[in-house]
C-alpha positions in Angstrom: 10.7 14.1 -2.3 10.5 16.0 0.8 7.0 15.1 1.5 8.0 11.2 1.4 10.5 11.5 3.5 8.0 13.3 5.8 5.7 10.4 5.6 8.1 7.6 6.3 9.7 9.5 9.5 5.2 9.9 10.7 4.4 6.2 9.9 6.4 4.6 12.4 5.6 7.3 15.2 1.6 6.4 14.1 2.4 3.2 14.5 3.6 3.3 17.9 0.7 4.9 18.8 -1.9 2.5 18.1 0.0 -1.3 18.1 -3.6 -3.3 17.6 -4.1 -1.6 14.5 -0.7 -1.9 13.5 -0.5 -5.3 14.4 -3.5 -6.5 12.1 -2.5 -4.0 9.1 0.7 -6.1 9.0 -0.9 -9.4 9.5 -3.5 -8.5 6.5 -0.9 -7.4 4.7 1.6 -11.0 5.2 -1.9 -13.1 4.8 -3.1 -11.3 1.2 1.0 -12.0 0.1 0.4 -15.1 1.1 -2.1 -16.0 -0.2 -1.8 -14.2 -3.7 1.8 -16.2 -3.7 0.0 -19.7 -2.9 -2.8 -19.4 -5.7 0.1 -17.9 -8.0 1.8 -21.5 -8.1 -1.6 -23.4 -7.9 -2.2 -21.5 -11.4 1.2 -21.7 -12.8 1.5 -25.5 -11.9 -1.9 -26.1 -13.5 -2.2 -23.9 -16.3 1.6 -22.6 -17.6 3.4 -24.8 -17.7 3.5 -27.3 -20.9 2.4 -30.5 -21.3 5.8 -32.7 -20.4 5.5 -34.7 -23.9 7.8 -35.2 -26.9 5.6 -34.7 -29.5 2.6 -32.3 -27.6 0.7 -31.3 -31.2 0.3 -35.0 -31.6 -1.7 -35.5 -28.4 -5.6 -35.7 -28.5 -8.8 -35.8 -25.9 -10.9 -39.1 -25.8 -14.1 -37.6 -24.7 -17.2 -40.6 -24.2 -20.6 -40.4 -22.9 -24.1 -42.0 -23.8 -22.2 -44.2 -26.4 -20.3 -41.1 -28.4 -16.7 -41.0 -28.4 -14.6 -37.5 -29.3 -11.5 -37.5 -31.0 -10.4 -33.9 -30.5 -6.7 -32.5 -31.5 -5.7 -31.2 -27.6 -3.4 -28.6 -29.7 
């Protein structure tokens, strides 16, 4: 525990000492968070959550092309 605590009292002293590299550590940090956050939701809008139907086992994909149609049971 002792050698955390070290750390953590040296990282802002580092930090003082060099503020451009500080400055784009933090900003790369607060970019990858957002973006991990924004493609998070894309995903989970997209692809977790259900189907918004009463009955979703009953629902089916109409796939056509070159005259064929597919009936295909979506469940």
């Amino acid at each position: 525990m002792s050698a955390t605590g070290g750390d953590l009292r040296y990282a802002p002293r580092t930090m003082r000492g060099n503020p451009g590299f500080s400055a784009v550590a933090v900003a790369s940090v607060a970019l990858g968070i957002g973006v991990n956050t924004a493609i998070f939701s894309l995903v989970d809008q997209l692809l977790l959550w259900s189907v918004p139907a009463r009955e979703p086992a009953q629902l089916v994909n109409v796939e056509g092309g070159h005259g064929l149609v597919a009936w295909t049971n979506a469940s």
